[in-house]
C-alpha positions in Angstrom: -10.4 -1.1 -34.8 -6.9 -0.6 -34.8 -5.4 0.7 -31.6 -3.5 3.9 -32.2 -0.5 3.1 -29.9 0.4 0.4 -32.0 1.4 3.0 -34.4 3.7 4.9 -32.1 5.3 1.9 -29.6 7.3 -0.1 -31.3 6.7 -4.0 -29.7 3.7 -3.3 -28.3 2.5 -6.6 -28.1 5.2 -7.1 -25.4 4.3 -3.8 -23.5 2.0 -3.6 -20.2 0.7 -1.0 -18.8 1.5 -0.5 -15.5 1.0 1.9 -12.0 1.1 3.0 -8.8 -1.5 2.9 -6.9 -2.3 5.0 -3.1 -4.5 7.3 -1.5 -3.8 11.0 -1.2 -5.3 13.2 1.4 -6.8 16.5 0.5 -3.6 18.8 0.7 -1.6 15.8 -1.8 0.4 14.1 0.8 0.4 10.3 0.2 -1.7 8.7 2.3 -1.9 4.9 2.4 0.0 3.0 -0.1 2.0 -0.7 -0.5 4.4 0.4 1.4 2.2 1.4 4.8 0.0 -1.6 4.4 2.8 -4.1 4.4 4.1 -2.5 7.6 0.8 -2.5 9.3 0.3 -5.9 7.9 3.5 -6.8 9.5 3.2 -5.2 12.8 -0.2 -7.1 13.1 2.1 -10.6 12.4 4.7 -9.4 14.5 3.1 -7.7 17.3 6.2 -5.0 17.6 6.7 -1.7 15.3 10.4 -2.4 15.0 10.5 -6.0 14.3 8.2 -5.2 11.3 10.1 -2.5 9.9 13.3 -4.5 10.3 11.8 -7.4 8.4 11.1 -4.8 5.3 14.5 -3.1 6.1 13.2 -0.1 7.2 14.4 2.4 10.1 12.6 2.5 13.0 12.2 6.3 12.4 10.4 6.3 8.9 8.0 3.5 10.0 7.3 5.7 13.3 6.8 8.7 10.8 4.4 6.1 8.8 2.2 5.2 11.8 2.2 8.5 12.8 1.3 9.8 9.3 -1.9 6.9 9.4 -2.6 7.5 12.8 -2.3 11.8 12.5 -5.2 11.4 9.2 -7.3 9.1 10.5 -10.5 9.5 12.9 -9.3 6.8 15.3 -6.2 4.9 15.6 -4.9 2.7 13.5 -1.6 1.4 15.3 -2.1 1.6 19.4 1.4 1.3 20.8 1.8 -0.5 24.2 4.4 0.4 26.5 6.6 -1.8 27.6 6.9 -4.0 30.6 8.5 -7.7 31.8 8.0 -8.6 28.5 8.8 -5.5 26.5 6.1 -3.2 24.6 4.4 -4.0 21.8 2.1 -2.8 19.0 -1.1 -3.4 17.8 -3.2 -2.5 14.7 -6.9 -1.4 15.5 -10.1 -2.6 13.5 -10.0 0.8 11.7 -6.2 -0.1 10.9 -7.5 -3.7 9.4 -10.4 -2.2 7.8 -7.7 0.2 6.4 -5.9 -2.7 5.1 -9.0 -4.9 3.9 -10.3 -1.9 1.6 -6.3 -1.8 0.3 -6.6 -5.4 -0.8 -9.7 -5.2 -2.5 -8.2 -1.8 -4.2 -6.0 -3.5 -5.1 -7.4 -5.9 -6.7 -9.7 -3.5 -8.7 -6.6 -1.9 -10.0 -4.5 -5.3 -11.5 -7.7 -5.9 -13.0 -7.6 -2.7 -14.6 -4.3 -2.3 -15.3 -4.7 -6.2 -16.7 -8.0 -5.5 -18.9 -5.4 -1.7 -20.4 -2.6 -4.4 -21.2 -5.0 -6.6 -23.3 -6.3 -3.2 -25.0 -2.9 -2.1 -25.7 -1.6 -5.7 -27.3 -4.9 -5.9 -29.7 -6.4 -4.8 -32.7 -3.3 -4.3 -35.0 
């Protein structure tokens, strides 16, 4: 059966298709997305807030809105600050923060298969 799109893109054989991919809470806002799980991900390597959002070359300020975002929609914590000390504070990310990022992964995962199995669709049946 010949796929319809063929008819309309021209070069579809070289064409993927493609997406985003997050979680939204109920009012729309963006939730959890690439962008937060790599800085959670990172504050969980780096142990500090603002040594992971340097290493992405983010401000300080929008990865303090992000944890606060997670942190604001979620039933527990997902980043615990620590204050500082001798050694300077610290951050760290909570079992609901790495379940948060596990399920992400997995998503993930689910999606490019999707999006994958769509680009094969798309290239056959001329």
């Amino acid at each position: 059966m010949e796929n319809p799109i063929n008819k309309i893109l021209k070069g579809s054989e070289h064409s993927l298709v493609n997406g985003s991919l997050w979680i939204e809470t109920g009012n729309g806002t963006h939730f959890i997305g690439p962008g937060p799980i790599e800085l959670l991900e990172r504050i969980a390597d780096t142990g500090s807030i603002s040594k992971a959002a340097a290493e992405m070359g983010m401000s300080y300020k929008k990865s303090w809105v992000l944890i606060n975002n997670l942190n604001a929609y979620t039933a527990t914590p997902i980043v615990i600050p620590q204050a500082g000390g001798e050694k300077g504070g610290g951050s760290i990310v909570t079992e609901a923060g790495w379940a948060l990022i596990n399920y992400h992964r997995e998503l993930r995962k689910r999606f490019t298969a999707f999006l994958t199995e769509e680009s094969k669709r798309l290239k056959a049946a001329k």
